[in-house]
N, C-alpha and C positions, 0 to 999 in steps of 0.2 A: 504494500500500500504506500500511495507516495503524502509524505508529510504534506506536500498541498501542490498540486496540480498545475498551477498558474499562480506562481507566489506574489507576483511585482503586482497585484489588485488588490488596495487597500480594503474592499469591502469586504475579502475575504480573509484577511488577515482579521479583522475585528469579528468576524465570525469564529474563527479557529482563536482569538485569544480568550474570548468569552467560554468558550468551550474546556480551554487545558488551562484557566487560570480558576478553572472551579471544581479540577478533579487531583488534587492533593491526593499523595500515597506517600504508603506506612515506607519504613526503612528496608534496607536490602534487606537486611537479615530476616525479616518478615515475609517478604514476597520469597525467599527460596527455602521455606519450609516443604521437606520432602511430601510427595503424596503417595509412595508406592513402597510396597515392604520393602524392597530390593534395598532402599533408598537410605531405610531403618538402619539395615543392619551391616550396610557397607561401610566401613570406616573410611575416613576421608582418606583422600587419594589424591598423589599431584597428576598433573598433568605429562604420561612420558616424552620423550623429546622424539620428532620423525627424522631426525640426522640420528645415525647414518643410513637406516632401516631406510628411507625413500629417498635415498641420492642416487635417484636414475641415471641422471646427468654424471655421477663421477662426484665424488669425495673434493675434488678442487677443479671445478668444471671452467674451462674455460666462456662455455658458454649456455645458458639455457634451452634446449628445444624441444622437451615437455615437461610437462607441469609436473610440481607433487607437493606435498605440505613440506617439505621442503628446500624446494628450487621453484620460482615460478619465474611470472614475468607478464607486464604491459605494455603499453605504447611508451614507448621508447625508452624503455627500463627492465635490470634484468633484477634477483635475488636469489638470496642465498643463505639458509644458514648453516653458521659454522661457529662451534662451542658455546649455542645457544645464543647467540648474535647475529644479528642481521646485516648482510653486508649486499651492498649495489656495486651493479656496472651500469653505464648510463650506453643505450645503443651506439654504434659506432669508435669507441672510446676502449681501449685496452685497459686491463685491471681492475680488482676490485677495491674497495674502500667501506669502511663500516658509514653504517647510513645514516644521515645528517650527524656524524661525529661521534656516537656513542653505540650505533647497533642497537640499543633497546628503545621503546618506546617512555617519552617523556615529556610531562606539561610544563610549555612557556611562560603560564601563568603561575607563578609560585603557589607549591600549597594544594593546585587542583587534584592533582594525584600524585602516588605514590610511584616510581620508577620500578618496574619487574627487575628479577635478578637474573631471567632465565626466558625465553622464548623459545617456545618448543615446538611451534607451528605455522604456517605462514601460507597466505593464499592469495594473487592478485587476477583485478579483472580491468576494463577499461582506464580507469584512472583516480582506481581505490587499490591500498594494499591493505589487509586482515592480518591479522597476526594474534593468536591464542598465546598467552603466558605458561608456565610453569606449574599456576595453579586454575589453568583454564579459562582465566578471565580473558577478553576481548577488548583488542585495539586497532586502530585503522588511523590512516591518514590519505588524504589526499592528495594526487600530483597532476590534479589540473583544475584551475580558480571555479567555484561554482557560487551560486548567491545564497548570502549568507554562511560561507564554508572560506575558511584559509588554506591558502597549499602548504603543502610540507608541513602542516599542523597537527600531533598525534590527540588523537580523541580515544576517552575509555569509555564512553557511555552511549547508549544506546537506544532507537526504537519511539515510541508516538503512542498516548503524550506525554508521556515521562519518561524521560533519559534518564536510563538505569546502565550498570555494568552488567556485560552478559556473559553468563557463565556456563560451560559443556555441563549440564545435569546427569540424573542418572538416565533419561531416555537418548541421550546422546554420546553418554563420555564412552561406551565403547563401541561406537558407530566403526564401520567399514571404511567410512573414508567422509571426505567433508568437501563443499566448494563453493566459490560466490560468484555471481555475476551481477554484471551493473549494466544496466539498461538506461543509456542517458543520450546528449550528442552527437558521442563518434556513430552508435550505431543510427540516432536521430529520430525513425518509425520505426512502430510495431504493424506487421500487415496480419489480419484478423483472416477468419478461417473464409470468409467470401469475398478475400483478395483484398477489402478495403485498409488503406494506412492510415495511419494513426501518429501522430507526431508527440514526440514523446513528454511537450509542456517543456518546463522551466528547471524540474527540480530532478525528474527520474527518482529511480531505486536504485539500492542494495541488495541484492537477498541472499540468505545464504540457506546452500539445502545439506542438510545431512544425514547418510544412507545409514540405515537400522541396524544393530547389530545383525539381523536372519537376512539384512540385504532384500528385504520387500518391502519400504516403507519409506518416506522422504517428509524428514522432520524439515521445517523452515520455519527462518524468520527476516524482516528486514526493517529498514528503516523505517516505512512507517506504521509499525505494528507493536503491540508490547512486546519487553523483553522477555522470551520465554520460545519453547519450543511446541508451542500447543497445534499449530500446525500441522498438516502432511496432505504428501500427496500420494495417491495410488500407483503401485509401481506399474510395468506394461502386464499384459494375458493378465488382467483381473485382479492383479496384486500376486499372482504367485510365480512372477519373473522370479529370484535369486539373483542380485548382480553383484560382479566380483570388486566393484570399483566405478566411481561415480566423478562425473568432470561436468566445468561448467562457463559457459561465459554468454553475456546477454541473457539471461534466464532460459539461456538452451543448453536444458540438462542432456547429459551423456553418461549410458550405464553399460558397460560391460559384462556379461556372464563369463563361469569356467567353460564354457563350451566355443567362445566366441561370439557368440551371437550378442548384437548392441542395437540399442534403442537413441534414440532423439526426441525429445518434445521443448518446446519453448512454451515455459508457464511457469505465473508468477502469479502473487495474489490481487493484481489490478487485471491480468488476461485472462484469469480465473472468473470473474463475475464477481468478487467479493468486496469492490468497492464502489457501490451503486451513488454514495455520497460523493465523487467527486467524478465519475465516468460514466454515463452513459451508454445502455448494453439494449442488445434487441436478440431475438431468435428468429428473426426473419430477413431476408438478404433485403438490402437496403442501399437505393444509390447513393455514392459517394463522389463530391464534387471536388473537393480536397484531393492532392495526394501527399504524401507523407512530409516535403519539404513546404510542405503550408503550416503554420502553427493552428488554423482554425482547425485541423482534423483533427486535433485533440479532443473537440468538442461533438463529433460526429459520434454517433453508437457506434460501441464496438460489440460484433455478432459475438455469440456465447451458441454450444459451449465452446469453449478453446479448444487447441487443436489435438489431436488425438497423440499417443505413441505411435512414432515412424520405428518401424524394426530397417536399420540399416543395411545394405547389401554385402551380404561375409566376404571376409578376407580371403582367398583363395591361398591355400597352403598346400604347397608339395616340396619337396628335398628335403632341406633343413627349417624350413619357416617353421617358426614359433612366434605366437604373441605373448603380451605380460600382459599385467594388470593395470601398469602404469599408460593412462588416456589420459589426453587432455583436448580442450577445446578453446578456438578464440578468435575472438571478433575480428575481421578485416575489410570492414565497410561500413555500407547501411544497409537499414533493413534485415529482412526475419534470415535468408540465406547469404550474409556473407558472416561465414564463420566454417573454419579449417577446421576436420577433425584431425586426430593423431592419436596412433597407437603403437607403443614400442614393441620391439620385439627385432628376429634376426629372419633375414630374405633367403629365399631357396640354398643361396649359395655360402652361407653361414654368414654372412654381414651384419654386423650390428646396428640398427637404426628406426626409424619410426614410418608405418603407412600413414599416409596422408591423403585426405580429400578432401573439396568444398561440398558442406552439407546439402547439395542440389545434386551435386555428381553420382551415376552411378559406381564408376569406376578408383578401385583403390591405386596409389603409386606408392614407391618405398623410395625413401631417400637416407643414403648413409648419416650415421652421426658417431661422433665418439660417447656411447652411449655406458652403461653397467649395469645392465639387470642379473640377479644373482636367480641360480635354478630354483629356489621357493619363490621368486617372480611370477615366473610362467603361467599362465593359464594350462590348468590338468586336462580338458577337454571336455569333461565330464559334464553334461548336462543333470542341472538340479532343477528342481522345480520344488514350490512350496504350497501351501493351501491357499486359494483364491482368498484374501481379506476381504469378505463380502458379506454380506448377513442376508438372512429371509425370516420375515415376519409378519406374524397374522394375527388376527382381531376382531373386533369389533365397530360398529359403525354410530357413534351419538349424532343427531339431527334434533337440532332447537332443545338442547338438552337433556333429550328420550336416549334410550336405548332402540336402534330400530332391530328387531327383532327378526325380518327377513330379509336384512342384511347382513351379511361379510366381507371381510375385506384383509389383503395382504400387499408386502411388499417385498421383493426380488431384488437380487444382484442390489445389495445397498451395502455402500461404503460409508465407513465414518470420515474419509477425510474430506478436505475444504472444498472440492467440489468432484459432482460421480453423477449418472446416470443410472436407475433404476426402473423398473416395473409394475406400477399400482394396477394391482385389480380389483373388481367388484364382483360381488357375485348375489345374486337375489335366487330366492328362494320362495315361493307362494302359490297356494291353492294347484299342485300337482306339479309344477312347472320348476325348472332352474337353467338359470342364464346368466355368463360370467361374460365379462370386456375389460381386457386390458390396455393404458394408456404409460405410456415413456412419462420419466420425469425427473427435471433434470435440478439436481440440490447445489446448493453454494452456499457458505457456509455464512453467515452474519460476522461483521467485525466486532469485535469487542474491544473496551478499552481494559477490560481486568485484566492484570496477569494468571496464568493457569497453569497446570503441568500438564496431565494429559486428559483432558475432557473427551470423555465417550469411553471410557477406561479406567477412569479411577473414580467413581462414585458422583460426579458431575456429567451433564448433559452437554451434549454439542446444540446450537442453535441454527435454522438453514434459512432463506428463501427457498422457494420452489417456484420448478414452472414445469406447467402440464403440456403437451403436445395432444392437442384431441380437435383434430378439423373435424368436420360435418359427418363424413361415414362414418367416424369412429363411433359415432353415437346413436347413429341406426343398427335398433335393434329388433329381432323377431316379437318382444313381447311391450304393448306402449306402455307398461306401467315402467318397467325398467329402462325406458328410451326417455323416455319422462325426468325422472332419476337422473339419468346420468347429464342430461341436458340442462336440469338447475344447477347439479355441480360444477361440469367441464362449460356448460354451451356458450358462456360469452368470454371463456378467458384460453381461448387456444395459443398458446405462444407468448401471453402475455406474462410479460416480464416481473417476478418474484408474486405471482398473482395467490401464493399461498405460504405457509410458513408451518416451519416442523421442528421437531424437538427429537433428539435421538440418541441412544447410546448405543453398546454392543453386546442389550437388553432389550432394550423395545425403540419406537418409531414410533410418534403422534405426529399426522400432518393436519392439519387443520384449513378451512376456507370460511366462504362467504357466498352465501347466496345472493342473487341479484335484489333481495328483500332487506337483507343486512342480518338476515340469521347466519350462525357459526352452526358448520357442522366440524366432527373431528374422525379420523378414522385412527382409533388407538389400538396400535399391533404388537405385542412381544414376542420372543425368543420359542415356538414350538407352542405358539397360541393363549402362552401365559402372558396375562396383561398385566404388568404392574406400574405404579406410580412411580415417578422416578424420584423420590423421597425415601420409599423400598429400594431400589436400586443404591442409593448413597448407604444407605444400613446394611444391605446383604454387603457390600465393599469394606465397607468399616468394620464388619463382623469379623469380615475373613481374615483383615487384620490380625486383629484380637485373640482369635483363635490360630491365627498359622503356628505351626511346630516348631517356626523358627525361634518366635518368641518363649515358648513353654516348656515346663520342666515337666517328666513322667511323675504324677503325683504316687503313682506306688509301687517307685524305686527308692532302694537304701545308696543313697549317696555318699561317697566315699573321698578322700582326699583327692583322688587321682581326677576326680568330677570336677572340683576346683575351676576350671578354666572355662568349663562349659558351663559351669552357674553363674561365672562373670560376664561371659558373653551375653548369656538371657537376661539378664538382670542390665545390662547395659543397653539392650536390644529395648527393652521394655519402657527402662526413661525416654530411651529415645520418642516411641510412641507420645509417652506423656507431653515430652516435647514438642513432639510433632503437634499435637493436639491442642495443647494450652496457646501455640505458636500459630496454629489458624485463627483460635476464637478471638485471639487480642489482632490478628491483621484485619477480620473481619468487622471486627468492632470498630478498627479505627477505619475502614473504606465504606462502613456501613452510611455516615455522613455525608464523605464524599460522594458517593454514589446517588444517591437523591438529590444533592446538589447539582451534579452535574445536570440530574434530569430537568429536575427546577430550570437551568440557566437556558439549558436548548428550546425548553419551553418559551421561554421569554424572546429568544434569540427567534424563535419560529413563527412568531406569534405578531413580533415587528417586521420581521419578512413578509409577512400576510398583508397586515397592514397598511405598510410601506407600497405593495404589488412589489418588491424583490423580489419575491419568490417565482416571480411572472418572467424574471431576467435571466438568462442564462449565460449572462457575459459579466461578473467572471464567476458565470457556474452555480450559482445563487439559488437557480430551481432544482438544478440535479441534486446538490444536498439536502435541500428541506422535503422533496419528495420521499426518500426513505428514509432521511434523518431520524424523525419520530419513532420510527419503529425501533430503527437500530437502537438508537437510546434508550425508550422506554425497555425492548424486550431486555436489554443490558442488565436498568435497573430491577426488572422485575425478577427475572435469572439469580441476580443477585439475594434480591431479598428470601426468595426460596431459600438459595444455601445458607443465608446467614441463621435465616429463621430453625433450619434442621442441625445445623452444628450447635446454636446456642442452646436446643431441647436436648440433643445425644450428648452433646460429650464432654460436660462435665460428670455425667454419671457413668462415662466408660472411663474419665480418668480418675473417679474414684477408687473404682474399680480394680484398674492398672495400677493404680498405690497400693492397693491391699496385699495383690498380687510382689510387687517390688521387696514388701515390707518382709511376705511370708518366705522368700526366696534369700531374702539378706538372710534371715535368722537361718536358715540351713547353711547357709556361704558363713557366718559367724558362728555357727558349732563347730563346725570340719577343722577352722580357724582356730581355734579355741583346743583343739586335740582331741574332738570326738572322733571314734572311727568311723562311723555312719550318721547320717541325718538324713531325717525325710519331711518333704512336703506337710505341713500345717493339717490338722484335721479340720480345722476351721476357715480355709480356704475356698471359696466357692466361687464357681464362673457367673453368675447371675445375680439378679436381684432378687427373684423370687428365692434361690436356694440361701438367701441369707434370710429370709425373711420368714420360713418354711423351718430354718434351723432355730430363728427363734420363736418357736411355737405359733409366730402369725397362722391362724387358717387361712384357707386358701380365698372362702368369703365369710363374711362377717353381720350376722342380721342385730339392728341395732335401731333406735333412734335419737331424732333430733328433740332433745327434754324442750327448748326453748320454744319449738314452736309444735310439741308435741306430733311430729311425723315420723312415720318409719321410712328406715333405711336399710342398705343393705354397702357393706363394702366389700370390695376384691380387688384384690391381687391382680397387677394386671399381665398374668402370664405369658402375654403372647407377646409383651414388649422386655424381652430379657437383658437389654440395658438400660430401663427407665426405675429408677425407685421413685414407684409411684404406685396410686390406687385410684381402682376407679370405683366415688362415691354415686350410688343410685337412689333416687327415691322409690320408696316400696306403693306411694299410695296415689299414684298415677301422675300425668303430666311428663312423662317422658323426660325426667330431670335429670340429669346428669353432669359430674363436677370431676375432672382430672387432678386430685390429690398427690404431691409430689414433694420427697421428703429428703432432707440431704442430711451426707452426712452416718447412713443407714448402715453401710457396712463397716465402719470404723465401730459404730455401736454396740454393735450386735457382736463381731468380733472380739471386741473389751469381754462383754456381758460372758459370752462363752468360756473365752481365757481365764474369767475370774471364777465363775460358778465353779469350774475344773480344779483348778486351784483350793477350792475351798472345799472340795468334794460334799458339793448338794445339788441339789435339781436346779435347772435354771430356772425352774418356777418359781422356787423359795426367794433367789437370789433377785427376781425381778419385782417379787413383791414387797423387797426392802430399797431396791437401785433398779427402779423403771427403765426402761427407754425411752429419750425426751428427746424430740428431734424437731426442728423447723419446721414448718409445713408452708407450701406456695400452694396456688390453686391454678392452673395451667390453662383451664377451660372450665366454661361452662354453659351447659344446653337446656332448656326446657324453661318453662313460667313456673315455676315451684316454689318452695318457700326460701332455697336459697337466692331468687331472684329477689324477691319481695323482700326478703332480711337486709340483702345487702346490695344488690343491683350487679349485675352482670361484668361490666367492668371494676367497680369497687371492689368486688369479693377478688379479683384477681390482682386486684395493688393490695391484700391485705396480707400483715403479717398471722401466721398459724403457728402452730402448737401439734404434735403428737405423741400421745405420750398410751405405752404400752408395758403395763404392771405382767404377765403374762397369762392374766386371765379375760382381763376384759382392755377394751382399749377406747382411748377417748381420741378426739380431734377437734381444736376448739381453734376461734380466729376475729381478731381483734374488730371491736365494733365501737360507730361512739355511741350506742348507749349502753351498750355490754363489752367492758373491757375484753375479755375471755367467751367471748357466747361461744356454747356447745354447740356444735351442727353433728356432730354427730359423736354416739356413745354405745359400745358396744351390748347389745340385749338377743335376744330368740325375740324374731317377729314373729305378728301372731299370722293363726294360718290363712286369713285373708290375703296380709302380705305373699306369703309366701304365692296363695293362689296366684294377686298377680304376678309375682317377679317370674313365674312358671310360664303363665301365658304370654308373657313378652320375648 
């Protein structure tokens, strides 16, 4: 995405400052909290150095003639590093020299940053050079003037709308290989997939893509997107190419396999569809009066989708030819095909050097070079292939918030990454009859300003635009009720551009529309027909956390000295989590702000465009952003408050939880220590909240009532949410009331209670009806006109402070009122059998 389009228009600069001067973010240390166990239990790691392992070129090359994270090179510059230094030759010029004086990267400005000790990576494209540090952090500089950019200037921060430093995470730091391309000037236009150019604006990109450890998967990021890797693109044949090595320049990626076989595609996240704010996109061919050396064709649509995987024409090998893995790619013009490919390797006759073509040509040529590829280089020949990254899901159909009942619906061949092509079908079912039609649909993913790690993978949703392909036969159908049907859905929006919106992970798919009336229908699909919410989906993620084996001790094993290291590791594994945990809720806390803010100011910003008729101008650009502005922001904000809303109800009660767990783990690691010959796991240790709650004689429900206003109740356990300490209170005597009782603090409690009753060797009854349990109470929710509405009001009662307190026979729950400091709502009793009738027939 490009930080802005056409920068030199004041009107859009007061646009874009309105917008990043109102979205304030937390500190680094907060935005790179892990999201994926891997991430838990990996101890930090520097970054290895690719000297001498990718010195294609030779240990002291005289000269550059393909790439590697090593050796690279631009317009009229070459690099190189050597003992973690970066040294230049300047074209035409003999010898090398360390670059701008020092070889490492370092701010002019005193103070701005800290100078690396060590650069371990390096990657150049038009007239940016990359360079990863020691401990993975990212720097670049410039060596040709752009606006607002100095040359020879080194920069550590990164991305839109907050420059942040960008760091190889754990979905990238053991990537296959890495590479960037800039799309600006030299090459000038982008030509779109129905031949039309596109001029590239004022400011271009960055991007940089980086191939998956399994070599099917293409993480990215660029200037103007957050810092993070939350991106990707689908690799060629469906995502289950395997590519051995990854090259890139102008955002035309080049992937090689072990077999030979290579691919070509030029996509970025502005050729993608994904930045409907500042570019204009259509799905239908469309004349173009502009060609690429006009600057107005920036402002032309540019066709979607972008251009497919080119599978390149093989290298033709006999004698001695052998290729490597070392490709590289690069710009030599303007436009989509002027760019050289090359691929090292040795010519029939044993010569060492690289094939070479321009990405239009059929035909490969070899040209000698003094080149060193070592025999674990080579390409083995062996063709891999891996599972298509693709999902199929199916559902159910809501229309004006019903269930329709003699509909179904699913989705095919669907990717999670930033933009993919899929399959939606329908299928009806009524009165003897069934008739299914299916229609193309093409997703692109929504920009966001949050940072993320991997959304649609770790317990967070991806968000898309969509757009339907369904001309007029698609919708002639044998039966008219279901021609009817598909004709409110599809019949006025064939082609049109992001005409619906979806939500998806690599669990379920909800796309949603609008009727030409302004009713929402949604077609909600999951994973093998199971639908779930994707609040479920963050919980089943988080669970599996909590639960993996990595984190956990066998509770009924005798532990021994020799165990020592592996109870360090768990127990170190485990804070980690706590960390990881406590370190979302306080980032989310402090963006929870910003986030409504930003929404609040687009609002205002949207609102004066309306006003004004801005919105009406499209010079400079004014309509193209406030036409899906709104969405993109709002669905931003809303996206957001979901996760915030779900993290602040889990997981302070899973990092209670994880303290118990930490606590019951040291005291085994402090026996062993201590010169016990065995310890074992705590008897008092339990995975849930119910089993703490269960171990202190809590029942499972509780028939009781409310004395102050004379009602029955009933309370329970709420079993089906095994990391909430919480109870769901019911009323017994109708009205459908119901109140989410949530208690902290529970398991530390209950644990004490155990340890001591044990101790003192008596029943924990005894020992409860001299040392209650007295814990907090919040009230989370509340549903029905009951007498807890009438007490306290619906909102009241959930600002109010509570009380629980459990003697081990009966149990009370009281919560502060003004006119009843402590009023009872509820007090544990046997309902009478009325009650119970109703609570049966509910």
């Amino acid at each position: 995405m490009r930080k802005c389009g056409c920068g030199r228009f004041s009107a859009l600069f007061l646009f874009l400052a309105l917008l990043c001067g109102c979205a304030s973010a937390p500190s680094d240390d907060l935005l790179y909290y892990k999201s994926v166990s891997a991430e838990w239990y990996a101890p930090d790691r520097e970054l290895p150095s690719s000297e001498p392992r990718d010195n294609v070129n030779g240990d002291d090359p005289d000269d550059v003639y393909v790439k590697s994270l090593s050796q690279t090179f631009l317009k009229g510059y070459r690099f190189v590093l050597k003992n973690g230094k970066i040294w230049c030759a300047k074209e035409g010029k003999d010898g090398w020299e360390l670059f701008l004086g020092t070889g490492l990267p370092f701010a002019r400005k005193k103070g701005a940053f800290d100078s690396p000790s060590s650069i371990s990576e390096i990657f150049a494209d038009g007239d940016c050079l990359f360079a990863f540090d020691d401990r993975g952090r990212m720097y670049y500089v410039y060596t040709q003037k752009l606006p607002d950019e100095k040359i020879w200037d080194w920069r550590n921060v990164f991305g839109w709308p907050d420059k942040r430093v960008l760091r190889q995470n754990g979905l990238v730091r053991n990537k296959r290989g890495w590479a960037m391309g800039v799309r600006r000037k030299d090459i000038l236009w982008y030509e779109d997939r129905f031949a039309n150019q596109h001029h590239y604006g004022t400011m271009g990109l960055a991007t940089l893509y980086f191939l998956s450890e399994d070599g099917q998967t293409i993480f990215f990021t660029d200037s103007g997107m957050p810092v993070d890797f939350s991106n990707r693109i689908q690799g060629p044949e469906h995502g289950s190419f395997v590519a051995r090595s990854i090259g890139c320049s102008g955002s035309t990626i080049f992937l090689i396999a072990d077999d030979g076989t290579m691919y070509t595609r030029l996509i970025d996240f502005d050729t993608m569809g994904c930045d409907p704010m500042f570019f204009k996109y259509t799905y239908r061919k469309l004349p173009q009066k502009w060609t690429g050396k006009d600057y107005l064709s920036n402002y032309s649509p540019w066709a979607l989708p972008a251009e497919d995987w080119k599978r390149e024409p093989a290298i033709p090998l006999f004698g001695k030819a052998r290729l490597s893995r070392f490709i590289s790619i690069h710009q030599n013009g303007q436009g989509n095909f002027a760019r050289e490919l090359r691929v090292a390797g040795i010519d029939p006759y044993g010569n060492e050097g690289y094939y070479f073509k321009q990405i239009s040509s059929d035909e490969w040529q070899f040209r000698r070079a003094p080149l060193s590829i070592r025999e674990g280089d080579f390409l083995s020949g062996k063709t891999e292939r891996g599972m298509p990254t693709e999902f199929d899901f199916s559902g159910i159909f809501f229309d004006g918030g019903k269930t329709d009942e003699t509909v179904s619906c699913s989705v095919s061949g669907f990717d999670i990454a930033s933009e993919g092509e899929s399959t939606l079908t329908f299928t009806m079912e009524r009165d003897g009859w069934k008739e299914t039609a299916s229609f193309t649909v093409y997703t692109v993913e929504m920009w966001t300003y949050m940072v993320r790690y991997n959304p649609g993978f770790d317990g967070t949703p991806k968000q898309f635009f969509c757009t339907v392909v369904s001309p007029p036969e698609t919708l002639e159908t044998e039966h008219e009720e279901f021609g009817n049907f598909l004709k409110g859905l599809f019949g006025s929006i064939d082609r049109k551009v992001f005409a619906l919106s979806c939500e998806a992970s690599s669990e379920y798919a909800y796309i949603a529309g609008k009727r030409a009336d302004g009713s929402e229908w949604y077609a909600v699909m999951g994973a093998g027909g199971n639908v779930i919410h994707p609040s479920e989906f963050a919980v089943q993620s988080i669970a599996g956390f909590y639960r993996d084996e990595g984190i956990l001790l066998d509770p009924a094993k005798e532990f021994s000295a020799a165990d020592i290291p592996e109870i360090e590791r768990k127990i170190d594994s485990n804070k980690k989590f706590i960390s990881y945990m406590k370190g979302e809720l306080e980032s989310y806390e402090i963006r929870k702000e910003s986030t409504n803010r930003f929404y609040r100011t687009y609002s205002v910003v949207d609102f004066i465009t309306t006003i004004t008729l801005l919105n009406k101008i499209d010079f400079p650009k004014i309509k193209t952003m406030t036409s899906f502005g709104d969405r993109l922001v709002g669905t931003n904000a809303e996206n957001f408050r979901n996760m915030y809303e779900y993290r602040s109800a889990n997981y302070p009660s899973l990092i209670e939880l994880t303290e118990r767990r930490v606590e019951n783990y040291e005291a085994v690691l402090n026996a062993l220590r201590g010169g016990a010959k065995s310890a074992k796991c705590g008897a008092f240790l339990m995975d849930s909240f119910p089993q703490y709650f269960s171990a202190a004689g809590i029942p499972s429900f509780l028939d009781g009532i409310s004395p102050s206003v004379s009602q029955t109740a009933v309370l329970k356990i709420l079993g089906d949410e095994p990391f909430l300490s919480a109870f769901m209170l019911e009323s017994c005597s109708g009205g459908n009331e119901r109140a989410v009782v949530s208690v902290s603090g529970s398991s530390y409690a209950i644990r004490s209670a155990l340890s001591a009753s044990t101790s003192l060797g008596v029943p924990l009854s005894d020992y409860l009806s001299e040392h209650p349990i007295e814990l907090d109470a919040h009230f989370l929710a509340v549903e029905g006109g009951g007498f807890l509405r009438k007490t306290f009001g619906v909102k009241s009662l959930q600002q109010k402070k509570g009380k629980f307190v459990w003697d081990g026979t009966a149990l009370r729950i009281t919560a502060e009122n003004s006119v009843f400091p402590d009023n009872v709502i509820f007090e544990s009793a046997r309902c009478p059998d009325s009650a119970k009738k109703v609570r049966s027939q509910k």
